[in-house]
N, C-alpha and C positions, 0 to 999 in steps of 0.2 A: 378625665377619661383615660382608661388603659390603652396604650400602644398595644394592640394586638396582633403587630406583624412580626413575621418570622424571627428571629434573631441569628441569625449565622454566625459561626465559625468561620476561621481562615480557612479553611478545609471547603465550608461549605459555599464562601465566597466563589472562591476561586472555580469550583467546579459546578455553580451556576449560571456562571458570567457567558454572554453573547461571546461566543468562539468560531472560527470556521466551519468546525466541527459541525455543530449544532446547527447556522445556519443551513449546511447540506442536507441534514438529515432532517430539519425541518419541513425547507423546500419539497423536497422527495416526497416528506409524507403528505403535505397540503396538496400536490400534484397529485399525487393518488386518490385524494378524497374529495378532489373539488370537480367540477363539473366543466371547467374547462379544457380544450385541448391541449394537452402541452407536451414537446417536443424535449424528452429527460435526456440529456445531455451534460448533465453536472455531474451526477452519483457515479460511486463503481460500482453498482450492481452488474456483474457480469448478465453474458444473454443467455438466454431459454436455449438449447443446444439440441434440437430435438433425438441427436443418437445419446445421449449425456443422460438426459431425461427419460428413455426408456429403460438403459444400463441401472439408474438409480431405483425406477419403478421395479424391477426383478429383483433386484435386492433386497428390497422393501418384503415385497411381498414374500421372499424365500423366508428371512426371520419372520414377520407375522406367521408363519405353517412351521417355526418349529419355535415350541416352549425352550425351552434352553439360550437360545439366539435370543427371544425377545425379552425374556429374563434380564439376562445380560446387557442389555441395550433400557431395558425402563426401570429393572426393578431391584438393582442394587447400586449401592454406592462403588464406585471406582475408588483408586490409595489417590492421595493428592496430586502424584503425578501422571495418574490416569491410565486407564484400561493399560494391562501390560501387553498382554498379545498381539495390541495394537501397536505397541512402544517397543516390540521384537518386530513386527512388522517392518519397521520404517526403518528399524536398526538393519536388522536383515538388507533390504533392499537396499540401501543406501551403501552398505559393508560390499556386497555384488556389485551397482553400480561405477562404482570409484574409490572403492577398495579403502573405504575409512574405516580405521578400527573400532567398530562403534557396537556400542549393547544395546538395550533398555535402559540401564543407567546413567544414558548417555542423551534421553529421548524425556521429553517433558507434555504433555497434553493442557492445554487451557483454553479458556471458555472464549474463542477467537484470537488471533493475531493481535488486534486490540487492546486485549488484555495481556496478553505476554509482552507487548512493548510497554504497558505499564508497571508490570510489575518487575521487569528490568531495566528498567529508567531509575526507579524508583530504588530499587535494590543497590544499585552502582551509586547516583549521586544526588544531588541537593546536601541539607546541611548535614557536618559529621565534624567531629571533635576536632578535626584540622581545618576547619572553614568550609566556607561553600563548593562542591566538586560541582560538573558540568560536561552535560554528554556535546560531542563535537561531531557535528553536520558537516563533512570534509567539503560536500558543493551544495548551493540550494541553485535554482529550489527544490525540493524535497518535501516528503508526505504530507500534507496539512494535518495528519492525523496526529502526527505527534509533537506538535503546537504546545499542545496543551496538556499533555499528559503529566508534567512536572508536580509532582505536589506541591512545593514552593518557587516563586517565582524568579526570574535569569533561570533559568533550567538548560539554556544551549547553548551553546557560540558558532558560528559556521561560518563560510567564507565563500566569496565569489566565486568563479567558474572562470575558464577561460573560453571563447568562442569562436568557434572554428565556422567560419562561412563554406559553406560548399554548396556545388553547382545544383543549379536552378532554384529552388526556392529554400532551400534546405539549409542548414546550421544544426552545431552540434555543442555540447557543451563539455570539458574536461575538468578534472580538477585540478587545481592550481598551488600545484606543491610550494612553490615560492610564495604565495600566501599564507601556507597552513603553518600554524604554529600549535606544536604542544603545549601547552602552559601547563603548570604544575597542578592547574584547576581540572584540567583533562580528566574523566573517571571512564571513558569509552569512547568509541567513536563507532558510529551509526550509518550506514548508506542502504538504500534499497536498489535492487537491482533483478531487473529491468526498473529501473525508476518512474515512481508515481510522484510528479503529473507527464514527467518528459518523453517517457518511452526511451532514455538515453539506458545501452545495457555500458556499464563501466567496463573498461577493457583489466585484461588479462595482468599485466603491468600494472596499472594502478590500481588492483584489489591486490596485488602481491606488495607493492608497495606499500598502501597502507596497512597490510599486514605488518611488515618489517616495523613501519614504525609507533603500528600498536605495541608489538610484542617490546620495542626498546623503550617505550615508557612504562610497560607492566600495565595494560588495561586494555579491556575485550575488545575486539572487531565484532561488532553486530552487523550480519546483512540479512537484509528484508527479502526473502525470495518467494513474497506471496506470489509473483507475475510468473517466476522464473523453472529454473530448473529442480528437480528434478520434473516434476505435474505443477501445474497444467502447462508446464514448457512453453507459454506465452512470449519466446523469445526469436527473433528472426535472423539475426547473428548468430557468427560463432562463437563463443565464449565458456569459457570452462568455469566450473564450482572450484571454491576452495575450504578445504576445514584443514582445524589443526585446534590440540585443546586449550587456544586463545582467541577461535574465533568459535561467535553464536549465530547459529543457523537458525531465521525463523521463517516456516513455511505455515501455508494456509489450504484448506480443504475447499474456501469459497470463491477462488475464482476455477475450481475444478466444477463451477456448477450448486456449490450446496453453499451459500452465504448464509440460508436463514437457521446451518444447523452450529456456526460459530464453534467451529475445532482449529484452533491454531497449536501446531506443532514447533516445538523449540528442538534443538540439537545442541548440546553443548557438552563443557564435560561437568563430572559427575559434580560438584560441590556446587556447580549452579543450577545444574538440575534439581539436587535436594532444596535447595534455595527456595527454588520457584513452588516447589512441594508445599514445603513449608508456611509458604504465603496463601496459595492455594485453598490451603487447609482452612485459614483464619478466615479468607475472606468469604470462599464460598464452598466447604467443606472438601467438592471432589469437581473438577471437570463432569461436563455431561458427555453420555457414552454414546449419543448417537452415532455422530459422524465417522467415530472409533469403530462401533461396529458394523455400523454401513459399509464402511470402504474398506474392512481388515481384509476379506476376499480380493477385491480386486488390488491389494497392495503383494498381498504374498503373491498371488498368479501373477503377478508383472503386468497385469491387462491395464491400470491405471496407466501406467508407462506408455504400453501401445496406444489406448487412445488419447490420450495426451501429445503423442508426435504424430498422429496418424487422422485426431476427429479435431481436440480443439484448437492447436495451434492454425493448421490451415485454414480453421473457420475464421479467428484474427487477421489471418494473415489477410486473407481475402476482404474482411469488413476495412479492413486498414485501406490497402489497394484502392478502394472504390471511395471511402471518404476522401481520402489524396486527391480523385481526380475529382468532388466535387468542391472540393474549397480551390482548388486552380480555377473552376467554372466560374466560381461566385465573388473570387477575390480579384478574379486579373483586374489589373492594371494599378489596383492597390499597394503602397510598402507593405506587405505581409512575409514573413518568413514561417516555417514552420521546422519544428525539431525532428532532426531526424527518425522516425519511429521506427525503433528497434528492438522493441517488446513491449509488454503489458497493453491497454488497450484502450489509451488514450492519445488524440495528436494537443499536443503543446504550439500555441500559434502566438508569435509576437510582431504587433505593429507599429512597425520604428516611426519616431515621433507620432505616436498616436494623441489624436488632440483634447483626448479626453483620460479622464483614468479608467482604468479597468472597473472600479468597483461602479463605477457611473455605466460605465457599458454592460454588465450583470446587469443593474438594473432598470436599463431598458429593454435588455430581450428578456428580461421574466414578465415586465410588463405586454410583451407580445406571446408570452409562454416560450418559452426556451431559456429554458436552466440550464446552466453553465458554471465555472466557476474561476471567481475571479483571481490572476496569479497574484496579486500580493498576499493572498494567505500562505503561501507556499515558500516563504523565504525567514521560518522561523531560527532565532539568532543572531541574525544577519543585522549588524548594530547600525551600520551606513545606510545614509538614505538614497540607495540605486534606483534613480530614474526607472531600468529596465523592469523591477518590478512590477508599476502600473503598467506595464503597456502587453501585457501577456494575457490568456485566458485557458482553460484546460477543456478540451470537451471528450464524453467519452463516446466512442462508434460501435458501442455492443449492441444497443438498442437498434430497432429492425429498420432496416433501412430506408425504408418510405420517411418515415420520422428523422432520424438521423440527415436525410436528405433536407429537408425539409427546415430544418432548424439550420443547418448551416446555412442556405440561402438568407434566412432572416440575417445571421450573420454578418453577412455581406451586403445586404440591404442598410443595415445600423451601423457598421462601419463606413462603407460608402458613403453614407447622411451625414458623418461626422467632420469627414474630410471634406469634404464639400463646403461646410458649413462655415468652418475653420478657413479655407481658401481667402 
């Protein structure tokens, strides 16, 4: 009898296999189509923003009432590296805002943030005529998203953190220059910032830092500034941007509200922007021109900017605020600490000696409906096996607060249970 199952490639191994990744986007989608309640606290789907949602609605509708607008948005292909007016756009604004010397040549459009980390993972390292190269994670934990984007496997190496306790329930994490090593395997180095899952924004100093010692070993600074500055400014510290033509800027249009239209903007200089063109090209002819034409309006008038420090940041700032005071309600008396949130729009919660692991505590609040996720997926590279990893969880507070509420108390309920139990 014929074996009639699949046959895979390495290729297609690797990018079928049970990942972080997949588990989230699974959960998410079962939560949505199943008939239970459940309290969504794992995904980054940003929240419904109702001033966000109208500003997008007007938009919408201005290009539907003019042929030309909607043209341009359904019925032409974009160059590979996508709508340019849009890629003057961001050039322009960015050029005004902090005075980088930037064009369109300088601006890359792809099919979400997602895929521009893949295809600059990819572009930098794995294997190449001089051995295996390796993008370097300077602190985890750090994005579960880019886990797995390696096409061949070792794809990272990254290092511990250092932990700064502060008052009342709070801690903070830095990176730990006296751990970092360049190895010759180095082909870049990676940090998001406001960091996903911590909400830790990296201060001023250590992004200059790791500047300095990107540029002395000859390989890019990547920073992830879906959460950050310039839109949606999801950031509650002070802290400054930095470019220069060795670092890669990548920003995102979906936590400005529009996730499901996947426009991730890259910023770099011109021969990795052609780069990213070029791959573009092969894998999916041209970027889609939604999001490019949706929001090329509100990027020239500067009004993305205004409501970004004026509608969404404060809307964070405030869900943040009110989950803080419900996990003190639900955890006291608990070893719980929680990382400082400093941006983006998740709090990061760790329960020292917690008596169970993490992925064991995921699932027993899915089992009560409360998705969450659990921190050892978030420590991709990280070759030592650190205790702290189990005992951490990520939840996001964008979802409406009744819920949000509500799913934390279970938290604390299942936590509770465990220490008790362990007692």
């Amino acid at each position: 009898m014929n074996d009639k199952s699949l046959k895979l490639s390495r290729f297609g191994q690797r990018f079928t296999r049970t990942t972080g990744t997949l588990e989230l986007m699974a959960d998410l989608g079962a939560a949505m189509s199943g008939d239970m309640q459940v309290h969504m606290l794992g995904g980054g789907n940003p929240a419904a923003i109702p001033v966000m949602d109208e500003v997008y609605r007007g938009e919408l509708e201005r290009i539907a009432r003019d042929a030309a607008e909607f043209t341009r948005m359904a019925g032409n292909y974009a160059p590979p590296e996508g709508d340019v007016r849009f890629r003057n756009a961001v050039a322009d604004l960015l050029r005004a805002e902090y005075g980088w010397p930037l064009t369109h040549r300088n601006v890359a459009i792809t099919n979400g943030s997602q895929t521009a980390f893949f295809l600059l993972f990819n572009l930098l390292a794995g294997d190449t005529e001089t051995g295996r190269r390796r993008i370097l994670l300077p602190m985890t934990p750090e994005y579960v998203g880019y886990a797995d984007l390696g096409i061949s496997a070792d794809f990272f190496v990254s290092a511990r953190p250092t932990i700064e306790y502060q008052q009342a329930s709070f801690f903070k994490y830095h990176v730990d220059f006296d751990r970092l090593a360049l190895n010759t395997d180095v082909a870049g180095i990676c940090v998001s910032r406001p960091t996903n899952p911590t909400g830790n924004v990296l201060t001023d100093g250590e992004i200059e830092r790791l500047d300095r010692l990107a540029r002395e070993s000859g390989v890019p600074l990547i920073i992830d500034c879906a959460y950050g500055l310039p839109f949606p400014a999801v950031q509650f510290v002070e802290a400054s941007p930095l470019w220069n033509d060795n670092i890669v800027l990548c920003f995102s249009l979906s936590k400005t509200g529009l996730p499901g239209l996947r426009t991730g903007i890259v910023v770099a200089r011109e021969e990795i922007v052609d780069s990213l063109g070029a791959m573009t090209a092969v894998a999916s002819l041209a970027p889609n021109n939604a999001g490019a034409v949706l929001t090329h309006g509100l990027l020239r008038s500067g009004r993305m900017m205004r409501l970004s420090r004026t509608v969404i940041r404060p809307f964070y700032e405030q869900r943040m605020t009110d989950a803080v005071q419900w996990l003190d309600e639900a955890l006291a008396g608990i070893p719980y600490r929680v990382h400082r949130p400093e941006g983006a729009f998740f709090l990061w919660l760790w329960f020292e000696g917690l008596p169970l692991r993490s992925e064991e505590l995921y699932r027993r609040l899915k089992a009560r409906g409360v998705l969450v996720l659990s921190g050892h997926h978030f420590f991709p590279g990280l070759e030592e096996d650190w205790g702290h990893r189990h005992e951490c969880l990520r939840i996001n507070y964008a979802q409406p607060p009744a819920s949000v509420r509500a799913g934390i108390g279970v938290i604390g309920e299942e936590v509770r249970r465990a220490y008790a139990l362990a007692a």
